[in-house]
C-alpha positions in Angstrom: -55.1 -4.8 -16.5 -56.0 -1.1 -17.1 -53.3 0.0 -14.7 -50.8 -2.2 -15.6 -51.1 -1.2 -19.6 -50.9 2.8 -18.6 -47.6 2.2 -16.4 -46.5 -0.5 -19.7 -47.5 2.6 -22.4 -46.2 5.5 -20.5 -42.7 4.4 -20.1 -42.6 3.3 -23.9 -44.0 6.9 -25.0 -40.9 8.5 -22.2 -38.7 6.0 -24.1 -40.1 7.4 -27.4 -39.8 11.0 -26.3 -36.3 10.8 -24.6 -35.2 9.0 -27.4 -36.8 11.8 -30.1 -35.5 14.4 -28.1 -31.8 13.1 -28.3 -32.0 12.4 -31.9 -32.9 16.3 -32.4 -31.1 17.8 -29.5 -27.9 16.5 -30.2 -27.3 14.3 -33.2 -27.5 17.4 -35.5 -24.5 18.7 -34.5 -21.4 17.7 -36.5 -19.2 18.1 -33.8 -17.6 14.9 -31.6 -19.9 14.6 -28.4 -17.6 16.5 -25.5 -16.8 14.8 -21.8 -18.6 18.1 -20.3 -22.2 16.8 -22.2 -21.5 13.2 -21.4 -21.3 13.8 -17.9 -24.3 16.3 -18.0 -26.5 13.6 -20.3 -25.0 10.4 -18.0 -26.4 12.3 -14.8 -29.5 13.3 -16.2 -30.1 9.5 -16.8 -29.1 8.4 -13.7 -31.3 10.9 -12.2 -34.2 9.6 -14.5 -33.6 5.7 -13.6 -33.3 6.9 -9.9 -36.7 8.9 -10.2 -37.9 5.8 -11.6 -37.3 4.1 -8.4 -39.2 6.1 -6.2 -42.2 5.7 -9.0 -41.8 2.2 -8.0 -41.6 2.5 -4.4 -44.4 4.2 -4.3 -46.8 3.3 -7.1 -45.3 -0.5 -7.8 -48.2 -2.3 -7.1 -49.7 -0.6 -9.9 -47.5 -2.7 -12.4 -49.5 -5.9 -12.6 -52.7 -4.6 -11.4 -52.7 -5.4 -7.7 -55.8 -4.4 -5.8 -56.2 -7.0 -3.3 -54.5 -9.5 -1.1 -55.1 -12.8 -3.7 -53.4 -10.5 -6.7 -50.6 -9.8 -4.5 -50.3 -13.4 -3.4 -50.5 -14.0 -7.0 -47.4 -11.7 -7.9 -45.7 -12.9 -5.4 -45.8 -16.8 -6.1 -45.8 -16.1 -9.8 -42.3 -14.0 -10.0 -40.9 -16.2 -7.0 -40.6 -12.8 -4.5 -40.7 -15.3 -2.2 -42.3 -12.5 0.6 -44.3 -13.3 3.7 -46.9 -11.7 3.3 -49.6 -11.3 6.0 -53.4 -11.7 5.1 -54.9 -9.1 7.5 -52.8 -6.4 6.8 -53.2 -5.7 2.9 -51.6 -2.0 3.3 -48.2 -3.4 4.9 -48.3 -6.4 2.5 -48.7 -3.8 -0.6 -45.7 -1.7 0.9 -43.4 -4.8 1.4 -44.2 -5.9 -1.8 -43.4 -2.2 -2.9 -39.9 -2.2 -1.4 -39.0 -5.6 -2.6 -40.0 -4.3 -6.2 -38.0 -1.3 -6.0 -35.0 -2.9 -4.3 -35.3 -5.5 -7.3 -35.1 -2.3 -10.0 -32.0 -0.6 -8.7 -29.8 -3.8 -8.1 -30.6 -5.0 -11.5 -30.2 -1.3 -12.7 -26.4 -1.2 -11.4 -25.5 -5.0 -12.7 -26.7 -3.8 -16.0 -24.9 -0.4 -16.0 -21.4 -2.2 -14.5 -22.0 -4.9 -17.1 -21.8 -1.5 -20.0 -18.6 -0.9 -19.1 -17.3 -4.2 -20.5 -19.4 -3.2 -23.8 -17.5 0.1 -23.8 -14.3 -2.3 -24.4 -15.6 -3.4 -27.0 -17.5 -0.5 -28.5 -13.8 1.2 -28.5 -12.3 -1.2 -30.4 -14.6 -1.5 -33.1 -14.4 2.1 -33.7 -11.0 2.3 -33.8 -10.3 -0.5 -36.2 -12.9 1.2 -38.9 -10.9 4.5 -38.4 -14.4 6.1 -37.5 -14.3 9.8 -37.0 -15.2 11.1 -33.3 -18.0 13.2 -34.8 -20.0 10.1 -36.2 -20.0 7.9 -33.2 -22.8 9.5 -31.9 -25.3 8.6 -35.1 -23.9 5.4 -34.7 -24.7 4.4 -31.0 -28.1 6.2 -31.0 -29.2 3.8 -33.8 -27.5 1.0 -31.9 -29.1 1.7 -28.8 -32.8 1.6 -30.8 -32.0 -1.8 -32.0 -30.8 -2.8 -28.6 -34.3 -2.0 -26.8 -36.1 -3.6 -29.6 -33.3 -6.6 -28.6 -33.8 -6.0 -25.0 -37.3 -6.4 -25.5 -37.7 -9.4 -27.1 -35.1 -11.5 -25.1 -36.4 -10.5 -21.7 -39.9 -11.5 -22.3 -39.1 -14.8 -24.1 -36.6 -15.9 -20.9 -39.1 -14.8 -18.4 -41.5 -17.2 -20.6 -38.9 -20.0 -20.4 -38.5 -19.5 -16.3 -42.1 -19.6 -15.7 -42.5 -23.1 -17.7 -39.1 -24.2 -17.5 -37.6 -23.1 -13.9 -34.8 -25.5 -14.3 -33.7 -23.1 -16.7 -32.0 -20.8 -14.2 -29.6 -23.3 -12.9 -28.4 -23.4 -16.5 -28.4 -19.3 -16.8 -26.5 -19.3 -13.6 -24.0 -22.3 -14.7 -23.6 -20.0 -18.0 -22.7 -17.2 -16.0 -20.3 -18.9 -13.9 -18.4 -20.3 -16.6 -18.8 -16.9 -18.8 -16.9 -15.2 -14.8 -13.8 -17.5 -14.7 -13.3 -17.0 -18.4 -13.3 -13.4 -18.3 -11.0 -13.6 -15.3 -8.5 -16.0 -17.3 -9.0 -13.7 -20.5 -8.5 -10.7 -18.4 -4.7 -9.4 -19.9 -5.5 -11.1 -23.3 -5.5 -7.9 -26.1 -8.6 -8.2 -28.6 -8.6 -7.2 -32.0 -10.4 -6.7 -34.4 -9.9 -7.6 -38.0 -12.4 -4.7 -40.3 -11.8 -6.8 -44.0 -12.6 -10.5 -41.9 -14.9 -10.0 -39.1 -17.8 -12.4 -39.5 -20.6 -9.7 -39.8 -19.0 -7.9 -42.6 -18.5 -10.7 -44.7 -22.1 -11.5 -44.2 -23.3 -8.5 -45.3 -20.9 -8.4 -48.2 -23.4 -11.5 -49.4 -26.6 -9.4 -49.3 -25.2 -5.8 -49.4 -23.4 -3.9 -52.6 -20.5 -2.2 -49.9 -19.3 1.4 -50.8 -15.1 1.6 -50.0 -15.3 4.5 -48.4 -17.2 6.7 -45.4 -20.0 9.4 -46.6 -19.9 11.3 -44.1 -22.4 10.0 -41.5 -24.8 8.3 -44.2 -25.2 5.2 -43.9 -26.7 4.4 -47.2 -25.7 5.6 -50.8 -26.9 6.2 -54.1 -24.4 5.6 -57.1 -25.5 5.0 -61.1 -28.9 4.6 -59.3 -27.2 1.4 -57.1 -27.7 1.4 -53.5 -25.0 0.7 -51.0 -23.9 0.5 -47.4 -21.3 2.5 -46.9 -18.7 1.3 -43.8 -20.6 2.8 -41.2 -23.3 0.9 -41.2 -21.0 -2.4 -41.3 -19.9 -0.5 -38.1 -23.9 0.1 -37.1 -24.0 -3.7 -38.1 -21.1 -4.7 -35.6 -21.9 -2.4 -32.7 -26.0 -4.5 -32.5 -23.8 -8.3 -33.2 -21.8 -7.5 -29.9 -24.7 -6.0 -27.9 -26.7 -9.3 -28.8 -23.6 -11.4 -27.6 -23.5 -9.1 -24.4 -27.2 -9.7 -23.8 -26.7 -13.0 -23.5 -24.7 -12.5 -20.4 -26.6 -9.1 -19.0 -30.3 -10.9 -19.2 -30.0 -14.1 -17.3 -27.7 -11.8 -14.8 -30.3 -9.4 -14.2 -33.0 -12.8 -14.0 -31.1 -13.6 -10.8 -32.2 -11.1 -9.1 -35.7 -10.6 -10.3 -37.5 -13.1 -12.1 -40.5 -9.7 -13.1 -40.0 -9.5 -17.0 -41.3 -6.1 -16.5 -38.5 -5.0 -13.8 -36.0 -6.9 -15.5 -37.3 -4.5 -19.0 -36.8 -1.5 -16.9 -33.9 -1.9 -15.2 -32.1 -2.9 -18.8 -33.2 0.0 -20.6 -32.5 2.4 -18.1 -29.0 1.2 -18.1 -28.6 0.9 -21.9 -30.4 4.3 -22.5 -27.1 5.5 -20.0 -24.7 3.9 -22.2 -24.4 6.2 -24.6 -23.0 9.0 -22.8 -21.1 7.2 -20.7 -19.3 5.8 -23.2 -18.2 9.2 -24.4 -17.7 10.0 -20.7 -15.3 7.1 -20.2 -14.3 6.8 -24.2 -10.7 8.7 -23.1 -10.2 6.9 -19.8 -11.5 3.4 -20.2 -8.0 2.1 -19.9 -7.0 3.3 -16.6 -9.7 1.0 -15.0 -7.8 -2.0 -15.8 -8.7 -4.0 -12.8 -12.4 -3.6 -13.8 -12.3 -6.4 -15.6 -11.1 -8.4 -13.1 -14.7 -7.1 -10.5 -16.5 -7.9 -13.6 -15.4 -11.4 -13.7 -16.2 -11.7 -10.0 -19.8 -10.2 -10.4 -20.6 -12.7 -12.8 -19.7 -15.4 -11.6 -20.8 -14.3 -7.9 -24.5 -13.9 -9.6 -24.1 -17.2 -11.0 -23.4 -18.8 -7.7 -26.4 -17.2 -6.3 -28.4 -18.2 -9.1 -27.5 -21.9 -8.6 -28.0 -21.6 -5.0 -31.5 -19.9 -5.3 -33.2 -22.5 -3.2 -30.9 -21.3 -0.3 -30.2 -17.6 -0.9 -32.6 -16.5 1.7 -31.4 -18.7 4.4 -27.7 -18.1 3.9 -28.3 -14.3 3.4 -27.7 -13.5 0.0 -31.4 -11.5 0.1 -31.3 -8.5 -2.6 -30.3 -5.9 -0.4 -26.6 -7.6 0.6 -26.5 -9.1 -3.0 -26.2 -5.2 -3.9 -24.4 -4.2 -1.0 -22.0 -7.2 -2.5 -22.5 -6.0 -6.2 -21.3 -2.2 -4.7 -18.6 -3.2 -3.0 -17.1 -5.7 -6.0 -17.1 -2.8 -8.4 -16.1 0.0 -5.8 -13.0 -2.4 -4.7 -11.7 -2.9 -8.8 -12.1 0.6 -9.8 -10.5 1.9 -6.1 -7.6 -0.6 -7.3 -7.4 0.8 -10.7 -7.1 4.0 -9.4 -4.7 3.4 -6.7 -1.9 1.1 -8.1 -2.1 2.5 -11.7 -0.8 -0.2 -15.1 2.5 0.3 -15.5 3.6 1.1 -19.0 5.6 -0.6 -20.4 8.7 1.0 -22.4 
């Protein structure tokens, strides 16, 4: 247990950290975010959540205190790795185990980031129908992306509570995920909007809240006649946590069909949202030329809903992790190669 709370406590305080240095590093400036420090920020995480890997390949075992065969037997039956593990060889049991756990990390890691994308959508929308200056939409998803882990957090531990004493519960995740696949295929060319004076949050917080008109800048509180009010950023702020809980609800149970660890599913989620940020202002100017992405989207969901409703067979019909990534890579390789190759025709 000692092990497992230092490798629990030292990725919060590098949470903590990366987080404190971002906020002080970069949300001083007044000036919008530029594609040149997106891409420099969305590699460094990348690099991060990939250095994270090899932590795992090498150190895993560390992560629920395994020190001898009956703990990893434990692990194993408890998480449902479903490995063969061999009694008299503890070493190559502990390195198996290991792999699987890394190989587990990274394919939920890339579900979770490819899932972003569709929350980019989204993201972009929202800003532009609040008319929110470029230079604020970095306060804005920093904040959001704190409320997200604390999100994040509380949804993956409570699912991976329902699995263990519910497992029937994943045929429903994976029937949800189906369903949630062919919608987003048949909604593909359907254009969203979004209505500022009657979405559904702000009229909520128009209840409890006193609402200032106008933007302050990037406060999101202030003080009038000694009144205090929200001011339409953080209606925005508001917005930007409602879709990521909506989005959650698709991104968890996804991510549970590959791993069923609430600690590897936490990882492999914040990793990826921690990444969100600057690749949203990375692909903020281009998001619309990847127009068949929603299409491999569609098909990842509902291909990890299939697999989740044929877990009892995965295994024997091949869908192991490693070809449920290689599946995964080549879905989302195929829709953007698309996007770029036969560009949307605009219309006149």
């Amino acid at each position: 247990m000692h092990n497992e709370l230092i490798f629990i406590s030292g990725f919060l305080v590098f949470i903590i950290v990366m987080l404190s240095l971002d906020l002080g590093l970069f949300a001083k400036t007044d000036r919008p975010v530029s594609t040149k420090k997106a891409g420099i920020m969305s590699a460094v995480w990348i690099t991060m959540a990939l250095c994270f890997y090899v932590l795992i390949l090498k150190f895993g075992h560390l992560l629920h205190h395994v020190d001898s065969f009956a703990d990893l037997q434990r692990v194993n039956i408890q998480n449902f790795h479903h490995l063969k593990l061999n009694a008299n060889d503890l070493p190559g049991s502990l390195q198996m185990y290991r792999n699987n756990l890394a190989l587990e990390y990274i394919t939920g890691y890339v579900v979770e980031y490819a899932l972003s994308v569709d929350n980019i959508f989204v993201m972009v929308l929202i800003f532009t129908a609040f008319a929110v200056s470029k230079k604020h939409y970095h306060k804005v998803l920093f904040w959001g992306i704190i409320g997200a882990v604390v999100l994040r957090f509380i949804f993956i531990f409570l699912g991976a509570a329902l699995i263990s004493n519910f497992h029937w519960i994943l045929y429903i995740f994976g029937a949800f995920l189906v369903y949630t696949g062919v919608m987003m295929y048949i909604n593909r060319n359907k254009e969203e909007e979004i209505d500022p004076d009657n979405h559904k949050l702000v009229k909520l917080a128009s209840k409890y809240f006193a609402v200032h008109p106008k933007f302050e800048g990037d406060r999101f509180f202030i003080k009038i006649d000694h009144k205090k009010l929200v001011t339409p950023l953080f209606l925005v702020l508001l917005i930007i946590e409602g879709t990521d809980l909506v989005f959650a609800v698709d991104s968890i149970p996804a991510i549970f069909s590959i791993t069923k660890d609430p600690y590897i599913v936490f990882f492999s989620n914040i990793f990826a949202i921690l990444g969100l940020r600057s690749m949203f202002f990375l692909l903020v100017n281009i998001i619309d030329k990847f127009h068949y992405l929603k299409i491999g989207l569609a098909l990842l969901l509902t291909f990890i809903g299939l697999k989740m409703l044929a877990a009892n067979y995965a295994d024997r019909i091949g869908l192991t992790t490693g070809n449920s990534l290689l599946i995964i890579l080549a879905i989302l390789a195929t829709s953007i190669a698309a996007s770029l190759l036969f560009p949307k025709k605009v219309r006149d």
